[in-house]
RODO-2510 file (C-alpha; in nm, 4 decimals, decimal comma):
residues 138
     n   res          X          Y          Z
     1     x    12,0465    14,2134    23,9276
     2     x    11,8099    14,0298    24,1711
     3     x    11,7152    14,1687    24,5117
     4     x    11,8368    14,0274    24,8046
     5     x    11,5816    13,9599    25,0747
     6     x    11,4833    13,8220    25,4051
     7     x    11,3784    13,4752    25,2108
     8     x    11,7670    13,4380    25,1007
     9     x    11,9035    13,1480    25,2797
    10     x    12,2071    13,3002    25,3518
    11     x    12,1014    13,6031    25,5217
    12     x    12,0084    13,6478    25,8807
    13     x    11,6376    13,7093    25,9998
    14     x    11,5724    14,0596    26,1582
    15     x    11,6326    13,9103    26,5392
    16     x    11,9284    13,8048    26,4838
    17     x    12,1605    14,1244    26,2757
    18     x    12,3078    14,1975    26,6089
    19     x    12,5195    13,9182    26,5009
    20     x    12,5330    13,8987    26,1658
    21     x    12,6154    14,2902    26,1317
    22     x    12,8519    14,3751    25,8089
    23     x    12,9485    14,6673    25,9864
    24     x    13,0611    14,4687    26,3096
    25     x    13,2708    14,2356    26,1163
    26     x    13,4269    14,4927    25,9224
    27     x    13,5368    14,6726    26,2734
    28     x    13,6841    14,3367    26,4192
    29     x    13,8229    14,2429    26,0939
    30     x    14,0325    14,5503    26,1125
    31     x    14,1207    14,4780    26,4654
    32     x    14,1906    14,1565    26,3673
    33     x    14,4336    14,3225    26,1073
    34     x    14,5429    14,5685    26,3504
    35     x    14,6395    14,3471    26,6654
    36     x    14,8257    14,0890    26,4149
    37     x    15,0428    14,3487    26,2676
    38     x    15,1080    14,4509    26,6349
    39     x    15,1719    14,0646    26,7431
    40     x    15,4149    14,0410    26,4496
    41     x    15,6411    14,2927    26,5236
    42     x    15,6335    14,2040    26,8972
    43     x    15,7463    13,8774    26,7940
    44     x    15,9740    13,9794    26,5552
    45     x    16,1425    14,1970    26,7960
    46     x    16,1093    14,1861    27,1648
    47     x    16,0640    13,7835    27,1546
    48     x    16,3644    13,7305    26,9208
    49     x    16,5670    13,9741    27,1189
    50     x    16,4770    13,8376    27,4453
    51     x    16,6738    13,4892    27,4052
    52     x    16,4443    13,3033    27,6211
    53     x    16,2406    13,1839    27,3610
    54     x    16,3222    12,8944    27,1035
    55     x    16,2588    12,9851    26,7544
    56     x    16,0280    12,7515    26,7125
    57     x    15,8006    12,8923    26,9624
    58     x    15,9103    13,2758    26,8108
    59     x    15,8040    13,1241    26,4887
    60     x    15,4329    12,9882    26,6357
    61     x    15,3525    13,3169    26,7881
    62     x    15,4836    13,4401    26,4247
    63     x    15,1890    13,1974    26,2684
    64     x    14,9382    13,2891    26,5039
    65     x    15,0064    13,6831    26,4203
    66     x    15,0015    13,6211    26,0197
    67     x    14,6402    13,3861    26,0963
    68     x    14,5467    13,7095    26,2838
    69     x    14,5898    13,9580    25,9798
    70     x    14,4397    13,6747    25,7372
    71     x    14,1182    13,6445    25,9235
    72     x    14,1137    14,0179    25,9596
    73     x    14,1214    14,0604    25,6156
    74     x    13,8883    13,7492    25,5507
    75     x    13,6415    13,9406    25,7636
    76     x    13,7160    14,2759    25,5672
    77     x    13,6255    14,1237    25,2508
    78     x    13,2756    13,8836    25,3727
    79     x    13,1733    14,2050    25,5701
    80     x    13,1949    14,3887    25,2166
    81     x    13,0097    14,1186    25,0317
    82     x    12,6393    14,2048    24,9693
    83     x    12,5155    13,8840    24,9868
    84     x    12,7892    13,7435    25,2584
    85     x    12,7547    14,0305    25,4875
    86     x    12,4729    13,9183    25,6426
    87     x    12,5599    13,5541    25,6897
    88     x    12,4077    13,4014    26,0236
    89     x    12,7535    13,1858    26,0478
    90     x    13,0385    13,3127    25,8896
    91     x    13,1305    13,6175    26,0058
    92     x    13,0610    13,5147    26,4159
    93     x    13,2545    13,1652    26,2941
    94     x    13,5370    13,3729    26,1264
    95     x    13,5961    13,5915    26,3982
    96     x    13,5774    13,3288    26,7063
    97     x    13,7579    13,0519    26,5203
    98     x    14,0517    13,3454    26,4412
    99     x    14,0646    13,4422    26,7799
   100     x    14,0614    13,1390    26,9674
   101     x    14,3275    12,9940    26,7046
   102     x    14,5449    13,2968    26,7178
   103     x    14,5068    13,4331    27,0868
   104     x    14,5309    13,0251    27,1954
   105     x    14,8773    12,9643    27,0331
   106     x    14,9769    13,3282    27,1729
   107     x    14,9256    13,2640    27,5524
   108     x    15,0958    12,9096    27,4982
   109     x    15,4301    13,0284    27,3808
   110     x    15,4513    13,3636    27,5663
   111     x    15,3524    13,1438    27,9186
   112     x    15,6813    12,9204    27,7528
   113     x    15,4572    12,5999    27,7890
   114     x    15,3241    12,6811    28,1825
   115     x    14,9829    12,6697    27,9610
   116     x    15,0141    12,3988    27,7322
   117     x    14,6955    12,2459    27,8536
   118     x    14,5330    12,5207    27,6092
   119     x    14,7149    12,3592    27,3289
   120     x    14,4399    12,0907    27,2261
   121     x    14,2082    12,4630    27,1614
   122     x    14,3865    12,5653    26,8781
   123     x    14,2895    12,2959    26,6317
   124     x    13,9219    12,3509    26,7851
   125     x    13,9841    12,7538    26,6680
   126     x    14,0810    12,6369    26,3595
   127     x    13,7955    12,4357    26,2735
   128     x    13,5645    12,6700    26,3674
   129     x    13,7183    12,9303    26,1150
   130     x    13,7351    12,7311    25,8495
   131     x    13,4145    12,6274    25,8773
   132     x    13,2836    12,9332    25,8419
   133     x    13,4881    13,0347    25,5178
   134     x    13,3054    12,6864    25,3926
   135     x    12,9970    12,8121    25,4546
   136     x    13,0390    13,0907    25,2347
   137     x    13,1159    12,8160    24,9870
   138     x    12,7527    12,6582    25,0221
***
């Protein structure tokens, strides 16, 4: 099995591991996990008993929690990776896209539309997550 080393294209140089830290994406990816098993059974409950919510909106904020736990675990499993774990783009692309995407289509349907200007974000969180699961790709 080959060494990995500072000359591989996909990992980071020195400077910039504060970043691209295996150990830092494996954290968030948990909290990631964590806050979208949370979200879920928020929504599943309190929103769903509360009536004032549509269930189209209960089921967005139900998306956004499930996108929540599959990012965490996306994270879990690059952060674990040898060669992935140090990726300058991935990770940091992972975890914003996830958050933006998730947290985004959150504060829309709990503010029941008073902050649907935010809505044009989430495709923009989106993007940015998937294009760091491409990069892994490349």
């Amino acid at each position: 099995m080959s060494q990995l080393s500072s000359r591989t294209p996909l990992l980071s140089s020195p400077s910039s591991r504060i970043f691209a830290n295996p150990s830092l994406f494996w954290r968030t990816g948990v909290l990631f996990v964590a806050a979208g098993m949370t979200a879920g059974a928020f929504g599943t409950h309190a929103l769903k008993a509360a009536g004032d919510f549509p269930p189209d909106r209960v089921e967005a904020f139900m998306t956004a929690a499930h996108y929540a736990i599959y990012n965490g675990l996306g994270l879990c499993i690059v952060s674990s990776h040898p060669r992935f774990g140090l990726h300058r783009f991935a990770g940091p692309a992972i975890a914003a896209g996830g958050f933006i995407f998730s947290l985004t289509i959150m504060a829309v349907v709990l503010s029941q539309g008073r902050l649907s200007g935010l809505a044009p974000v989430i495709p923009l969180g989106a993007m940015i997550a998937i294009a760091g699961y491409v990069c892994l790709a490349i």
